[in-house]
C-alpha positions, 0 to 999 in steps of 0.5 A: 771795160768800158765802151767809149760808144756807150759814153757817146749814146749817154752823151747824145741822148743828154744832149738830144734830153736837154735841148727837148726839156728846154724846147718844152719848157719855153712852151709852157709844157713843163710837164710834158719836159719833166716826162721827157727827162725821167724818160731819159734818165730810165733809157740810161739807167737801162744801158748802165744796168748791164754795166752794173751787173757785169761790174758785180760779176767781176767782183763777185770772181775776184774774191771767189764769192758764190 
C-alpha cells in the first residue's frame, strides 16, 4: 500500500529541488542547479526503490513464482 507520507517527502523535496534549480539558474550556475536536480531525482529514486521491490514481491506470491 502506498504511503501518502511518502507522496508528500517526494512533493517537498520536488518543490524544495525546483525552486533551488531556479534560484541557481538565475545566478548563473547552471551546473551546479543540474547537480542539485540529478541529486534530487537519486533521493527519490531511493524512496521508490523499497517500493519496487516490494512491488516484485508481491507479484512474485501472487503467481506463486520462485
Amino acid at each position: 500500500m502506498l504511503s501518502v507520507d511518502l507522496i508528500f517527502k517526494i512533493a517537498g523535496l520536488a518543490i524544495i529541488v525546483s525552486v533551488l534549480h531556479s534560484v541557481l539558474k538565475q545566478a548563473g550556475k547552471e551546473e551546479y542547479a543540474w547537480l542539485v536536480t540529478l541529486t534530487g531525482i537519486v533521493i527519490v529514486l531511493t524512496l521508490v526503490t523499497g517500493l519496487i521491490a516490494d512491488f516484485f514481491d508481491a507479484v512474485r506470491s501472487t503467481f506463486q513464482l520462485p
